[in-house]
C-alpha positions as CSV (number, residue, x, y, z in Angstrom):
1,X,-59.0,-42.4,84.9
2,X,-59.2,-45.6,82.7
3,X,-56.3,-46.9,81.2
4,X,-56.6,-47.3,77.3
5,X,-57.6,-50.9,75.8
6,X,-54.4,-52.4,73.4
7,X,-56.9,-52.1,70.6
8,X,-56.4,-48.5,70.6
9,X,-52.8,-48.6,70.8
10,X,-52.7,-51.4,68.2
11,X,-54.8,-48.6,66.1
12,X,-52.5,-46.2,66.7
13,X,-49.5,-47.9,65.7
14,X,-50.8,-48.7,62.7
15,X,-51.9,-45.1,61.5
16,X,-48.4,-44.2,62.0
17,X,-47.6,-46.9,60.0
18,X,-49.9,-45.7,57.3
19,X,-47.8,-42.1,58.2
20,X,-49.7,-40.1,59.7
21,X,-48.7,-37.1,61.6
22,X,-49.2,-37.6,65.5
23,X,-51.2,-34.4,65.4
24,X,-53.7,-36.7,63.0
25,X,-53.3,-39.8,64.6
26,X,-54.2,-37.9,68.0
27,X,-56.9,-36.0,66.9
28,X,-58.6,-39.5,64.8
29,X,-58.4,-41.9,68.1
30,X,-59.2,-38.6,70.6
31,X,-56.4,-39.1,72.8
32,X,-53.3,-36.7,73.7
33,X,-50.6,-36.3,71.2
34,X,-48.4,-37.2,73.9
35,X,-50.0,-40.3,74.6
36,X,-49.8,-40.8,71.2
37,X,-46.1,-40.6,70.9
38,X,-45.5,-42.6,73.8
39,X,-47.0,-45.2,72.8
40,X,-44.8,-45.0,69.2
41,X,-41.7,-44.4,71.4
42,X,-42.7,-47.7,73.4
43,X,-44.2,-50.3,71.2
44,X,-44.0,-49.1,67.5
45,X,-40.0,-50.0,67.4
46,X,-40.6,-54.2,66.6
47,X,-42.4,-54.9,69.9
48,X,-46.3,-55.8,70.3
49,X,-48.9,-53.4,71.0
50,X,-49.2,-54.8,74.7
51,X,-47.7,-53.7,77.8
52,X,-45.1,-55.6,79.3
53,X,-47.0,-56.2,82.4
54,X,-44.1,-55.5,85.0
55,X,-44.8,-51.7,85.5
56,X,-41.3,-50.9,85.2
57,X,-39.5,-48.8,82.8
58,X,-36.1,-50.2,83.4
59,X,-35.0,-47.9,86.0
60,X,-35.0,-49.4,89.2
61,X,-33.3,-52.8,87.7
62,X,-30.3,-50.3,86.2
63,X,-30.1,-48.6,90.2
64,X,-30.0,-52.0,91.6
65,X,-27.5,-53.1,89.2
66,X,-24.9,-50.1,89.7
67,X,-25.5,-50.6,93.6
68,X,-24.5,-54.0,92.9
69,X,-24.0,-56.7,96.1
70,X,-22.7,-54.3,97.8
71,X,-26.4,-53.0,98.9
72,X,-27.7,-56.8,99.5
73,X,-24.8,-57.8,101.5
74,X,-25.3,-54.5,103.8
75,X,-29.0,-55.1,104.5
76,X,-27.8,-59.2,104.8
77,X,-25.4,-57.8,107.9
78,X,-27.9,-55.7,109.1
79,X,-29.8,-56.6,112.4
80,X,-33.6,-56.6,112.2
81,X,-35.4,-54.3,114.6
82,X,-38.3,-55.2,116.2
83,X,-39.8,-53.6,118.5
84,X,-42.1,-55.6,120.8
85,X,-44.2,-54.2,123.5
């Protein structure tokens, strides 16, 4: 599965923009309505049309944040094992 160009999603944002119905604007650039509102959801509130590039929707920097140093300075005190044969 091939990930969609920005051109479409730039397309798409702007047919909501025109207001169109994500039914319409699903059905006009053939992709999933979910996809569709996603990609509203994502980009269409004042950011580009372009991923981010890191992959990441935020969730694994909020876990490492709660866990705080307490986490780092655990696994700093912890001993490495190797095992050598």
């Amino acid at each position: 599965m091939e990930a969609y160009p920005t051109k479409v999603r730039e397309l798409v944002l702007d047919a909501y923009a025109e207001g169109m119905a994500t039914a319409e604007v699903a059905s006009r650039f053939k992709v999933s309505p979910s996809w569709a509102r996603r990609v509203k959801q994502r980009f269409g509130s004042g950011a580009c049309g372009r991923p981010s590039g890191s992959g990441s929707t935020g969730r694994t920097r909020r876990w490492a944040r709660a866990i705080g140093s307490g986490w780092r300075g655990w696994s700093a005190r912890r001993p490495t094992q190797r095992s050598r044969n």
